[in-house]
N, C-alpha and C positions, 0 to 999 in steps of 0.2 A: 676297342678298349685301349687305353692308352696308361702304361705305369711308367710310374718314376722311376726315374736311376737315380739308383745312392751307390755308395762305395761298397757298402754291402752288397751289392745286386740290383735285382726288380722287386717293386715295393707297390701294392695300389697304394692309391693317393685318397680314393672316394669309395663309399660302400657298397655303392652297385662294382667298381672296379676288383674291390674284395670279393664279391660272392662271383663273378666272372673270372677271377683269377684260379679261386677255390675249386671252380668245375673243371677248370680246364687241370688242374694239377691233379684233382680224382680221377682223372683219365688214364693219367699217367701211369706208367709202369715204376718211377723213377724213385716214387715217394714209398716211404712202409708202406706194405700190405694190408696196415691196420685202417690205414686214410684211408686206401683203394678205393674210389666210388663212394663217398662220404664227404663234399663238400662241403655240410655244416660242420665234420667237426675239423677239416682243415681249416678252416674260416677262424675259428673257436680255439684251435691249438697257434694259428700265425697270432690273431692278439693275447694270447698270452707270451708270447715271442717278445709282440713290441714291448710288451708291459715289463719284461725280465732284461732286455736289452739284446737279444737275439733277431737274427736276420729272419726268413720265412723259412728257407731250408732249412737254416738252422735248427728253427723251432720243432719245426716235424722230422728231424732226426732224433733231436734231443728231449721233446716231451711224448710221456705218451700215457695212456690211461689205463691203470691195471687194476685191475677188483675196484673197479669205482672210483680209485682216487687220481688224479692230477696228479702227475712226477715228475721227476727229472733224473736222467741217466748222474752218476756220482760224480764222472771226469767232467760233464759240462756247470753240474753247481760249484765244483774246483772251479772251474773258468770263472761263471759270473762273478765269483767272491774275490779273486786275484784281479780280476779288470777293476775292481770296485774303488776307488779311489782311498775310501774309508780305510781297508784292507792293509794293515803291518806284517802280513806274513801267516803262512800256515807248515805247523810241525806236523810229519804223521811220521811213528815209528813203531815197532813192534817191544814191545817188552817180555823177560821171559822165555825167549826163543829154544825151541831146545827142554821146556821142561811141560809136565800135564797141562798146565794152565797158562797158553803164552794170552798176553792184554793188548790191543789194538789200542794204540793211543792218539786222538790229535787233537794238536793246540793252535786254537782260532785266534790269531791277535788282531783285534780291533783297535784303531787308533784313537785315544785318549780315555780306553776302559782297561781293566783288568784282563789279562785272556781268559778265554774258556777252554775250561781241559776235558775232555770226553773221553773214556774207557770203556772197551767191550771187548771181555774175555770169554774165554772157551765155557768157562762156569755159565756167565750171563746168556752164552748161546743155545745151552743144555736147558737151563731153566725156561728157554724162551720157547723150547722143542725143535731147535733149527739147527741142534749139532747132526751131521750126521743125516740128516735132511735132504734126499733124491734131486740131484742138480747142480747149481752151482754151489751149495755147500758141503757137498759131496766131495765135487771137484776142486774147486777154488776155494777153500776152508778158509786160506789167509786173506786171502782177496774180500771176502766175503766182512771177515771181522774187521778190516779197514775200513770198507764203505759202510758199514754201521755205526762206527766212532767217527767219521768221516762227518757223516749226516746230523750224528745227533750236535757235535759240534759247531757244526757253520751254521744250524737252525736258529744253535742259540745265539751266536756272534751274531750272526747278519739277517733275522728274520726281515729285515725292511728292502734285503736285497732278492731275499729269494720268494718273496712275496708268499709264502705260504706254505711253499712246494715240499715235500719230500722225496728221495730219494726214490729210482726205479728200484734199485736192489732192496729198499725195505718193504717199498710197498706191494712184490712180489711174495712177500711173506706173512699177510697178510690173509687170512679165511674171504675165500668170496662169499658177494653178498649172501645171506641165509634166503630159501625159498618162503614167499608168505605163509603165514600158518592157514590150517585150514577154520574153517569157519565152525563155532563150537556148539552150537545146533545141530552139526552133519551128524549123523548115527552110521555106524556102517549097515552094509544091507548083510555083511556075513557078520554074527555075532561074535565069532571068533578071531577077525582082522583087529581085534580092537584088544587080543594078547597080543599084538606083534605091531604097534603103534610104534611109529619112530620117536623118540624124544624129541622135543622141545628145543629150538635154538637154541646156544649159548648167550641170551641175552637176556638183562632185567627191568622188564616194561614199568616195572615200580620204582630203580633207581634212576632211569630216562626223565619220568613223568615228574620225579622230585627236582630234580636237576632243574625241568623246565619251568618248573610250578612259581619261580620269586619272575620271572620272564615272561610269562605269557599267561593272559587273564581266559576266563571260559569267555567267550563270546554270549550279549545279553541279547535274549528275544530270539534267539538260534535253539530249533528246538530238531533233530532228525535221528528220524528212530528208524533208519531204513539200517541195516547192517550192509557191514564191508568182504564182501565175498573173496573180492581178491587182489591182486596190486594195484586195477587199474583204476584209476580216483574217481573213475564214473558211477556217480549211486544208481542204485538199482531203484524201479518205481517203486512208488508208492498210491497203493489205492483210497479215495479221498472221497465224500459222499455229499450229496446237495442233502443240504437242509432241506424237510420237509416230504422227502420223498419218500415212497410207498419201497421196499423191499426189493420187488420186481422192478420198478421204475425207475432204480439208481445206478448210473451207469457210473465206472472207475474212471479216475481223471489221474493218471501220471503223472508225476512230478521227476524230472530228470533233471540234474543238473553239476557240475563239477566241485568236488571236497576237497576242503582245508584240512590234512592232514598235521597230527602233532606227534612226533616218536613217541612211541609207546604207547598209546592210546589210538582203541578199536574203531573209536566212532569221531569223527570228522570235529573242527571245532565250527566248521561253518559250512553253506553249500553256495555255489552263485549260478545263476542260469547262464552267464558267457564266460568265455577264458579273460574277455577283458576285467572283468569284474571280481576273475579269483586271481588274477595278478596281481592286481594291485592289493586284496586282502593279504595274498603273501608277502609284498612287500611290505606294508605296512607291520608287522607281523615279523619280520625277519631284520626291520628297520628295531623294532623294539628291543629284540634279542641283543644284538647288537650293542645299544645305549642302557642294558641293564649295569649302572655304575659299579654296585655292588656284590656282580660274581665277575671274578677274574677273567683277562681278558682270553686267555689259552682256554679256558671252561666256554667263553661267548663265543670263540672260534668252532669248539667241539659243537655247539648247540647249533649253533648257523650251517655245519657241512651235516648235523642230523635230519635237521628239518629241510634240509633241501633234496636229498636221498629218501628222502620219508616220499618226496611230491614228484619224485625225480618224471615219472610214467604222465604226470598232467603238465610240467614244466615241459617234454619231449614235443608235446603237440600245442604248442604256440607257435606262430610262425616265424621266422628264423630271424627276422630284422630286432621282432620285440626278445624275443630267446638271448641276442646275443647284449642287446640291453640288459636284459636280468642277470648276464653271465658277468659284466663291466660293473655292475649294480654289485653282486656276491662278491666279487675279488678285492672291490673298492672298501666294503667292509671287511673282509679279510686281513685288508693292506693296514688299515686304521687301527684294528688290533694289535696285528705283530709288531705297528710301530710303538704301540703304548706300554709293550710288554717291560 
């Protein structure tokens, strides 16, 4: 393997160099814990590096994946947006010091716009349920309301710098993903488990589905009545009968094949017999979302990291060359978004 030198460091230069770099850095003792042995997603975390203007190291210092989402530690989105040519300066102070309700303040100046001013007080951190909150808000209270007005600020100044990212410190405050619901045919076998049923996710499969509904059409001549058991997008067979056959004589013919997933919605919009053929359905499909001119472009953002979290368990088992195509493919409409914002 042969990599480039740049001034930044070691760089592959070719994709096979990339996925050989990415093994050998999994090895490593050197990188977070979180890459340790995870090739694809040091692979997957370096071009998001190139993409934000970060080295390889850099990039796996400073991003990392918390409850699902892509981040960036608070002091290295200070960095990108200070390197950024664009960039007139950024204020951050405290207001109210000293009294119940001190306000986190900073002001993004972008050159040749308005600045953006962003506030997050002790009240906003109460309502949000994060005053007082086991950790760094425990410990670091003031730290904490900085990198929040911090974040929400530069997101809005510089969405075309920071491509999307939010904050590590917000998105550690964040509910991890909810477990799949269970399937609503189950009965328990003790009648009385079903006094002491856990609630329902915090989520609403009818405001999701509305959301998607000016976005995404039903799929025509797509008919699957297999139900969805559990997260993994593999349908469960289905039994199917030759015409003409005698009772005894008909044997079941399964039908197995990988589901198009829409948030909120139980049953599949589509199914394909190979990954190649529900890739490209999702793009196609994710491509759409995307070009809906008519809902806002931070709503088309919201609907594109749904639908792909919806499919995340069949996107997982593509293999890593097409994986990191579809991962260049999502951020590239991402990119197009936040710049239209």
């Amino acid at each position: 393997m042969q990599l480039t030198t740049t001034r930044q460091g070691f760089a592959p230069a070719t994709i096979t160099e990339a996925m050989e770099f990415s093994k050998m850095l999994a090895e490593s003792s050197m990188v977070p814990r979180a890459y340790q042995g995870k090739p694809q997603d040091i692979m997957v975390c370096v071009q998001w590096g190139y993409e934000l203007g970060l080295a390889p190291m850099q990039a796996l210092q400073n991003i990392a994946v918390i409850n699902g989402k892509p981040s960036v530690y608070g002091d290295a989105m200070m960095a990108l947006v200070q390197a950024s040519p664009i960039c007139d300066g950024i204020d951050e102070h405290i207001e109210g010091e000293g009294t119940p309700n001190p306000v986190a303040v900073c002001i993004a100046k972008r050159k040749g716009r308005n600045p953006v001013i962003a506030r997050f007080s002790v009240e906003d951190a109460k309502r949000a349920g994060l005053w007082g909150k086991q950790g760094p808000w425990q410990a670091y209270p003031k730290r904490m309301l900085q990198m929040r007005a911090r974040g929400f600020a530069l997101r809005d100044a510089f969405p075309d710098v920071l491509k999307g990212l939010i904050t590590a410190e917000e998105a550690q405050d964040y509910p991890s993903e909810a477990a799949p619901r269970p399937a609503r045919d189950v009965t328990p076998h003790n009648p009385l488990d079903a006094l002491q049923a856990p609630a329902l996710p915090v989520t609403d499969p009818v405001v999701i589905e509305a959301a998607m509904a000016d976005t995404i059409e039903e799929p025509v001549g797509v008919v699957v009545e297999q139900q969805i058991t559990d997260a993994v997008t593999m349908a469960p067979p289905v039994v199917e009968r030759e015409p003409g056959q005698d009772d005894e004589e008909r044997e079941p013919v399964a039908l197995i094949g990988f589901a198009l997933l829409v948030p909120g919605k139980t049953e599949p919009t589509s199914v394909h017999d190979t990954l190649d053929e529900w890739a490209e359905a999702y793009e196609a499909m994710a491509e759409k979302v995307a070009r809906a001119g008519k809902v806002p472009a931070r709503e088309r953002m919201t609907k594109l990291r749904e639908l792909r979290d919806v499919n995340k368990p069949t996107i997982e088992r593509i293999d890593s060359i097409k994986r990191i195509r579809h991962t260049a493919a999502y951020q590239k409409r991402l990119n197009a978004l936040g710049a239209a914002q």
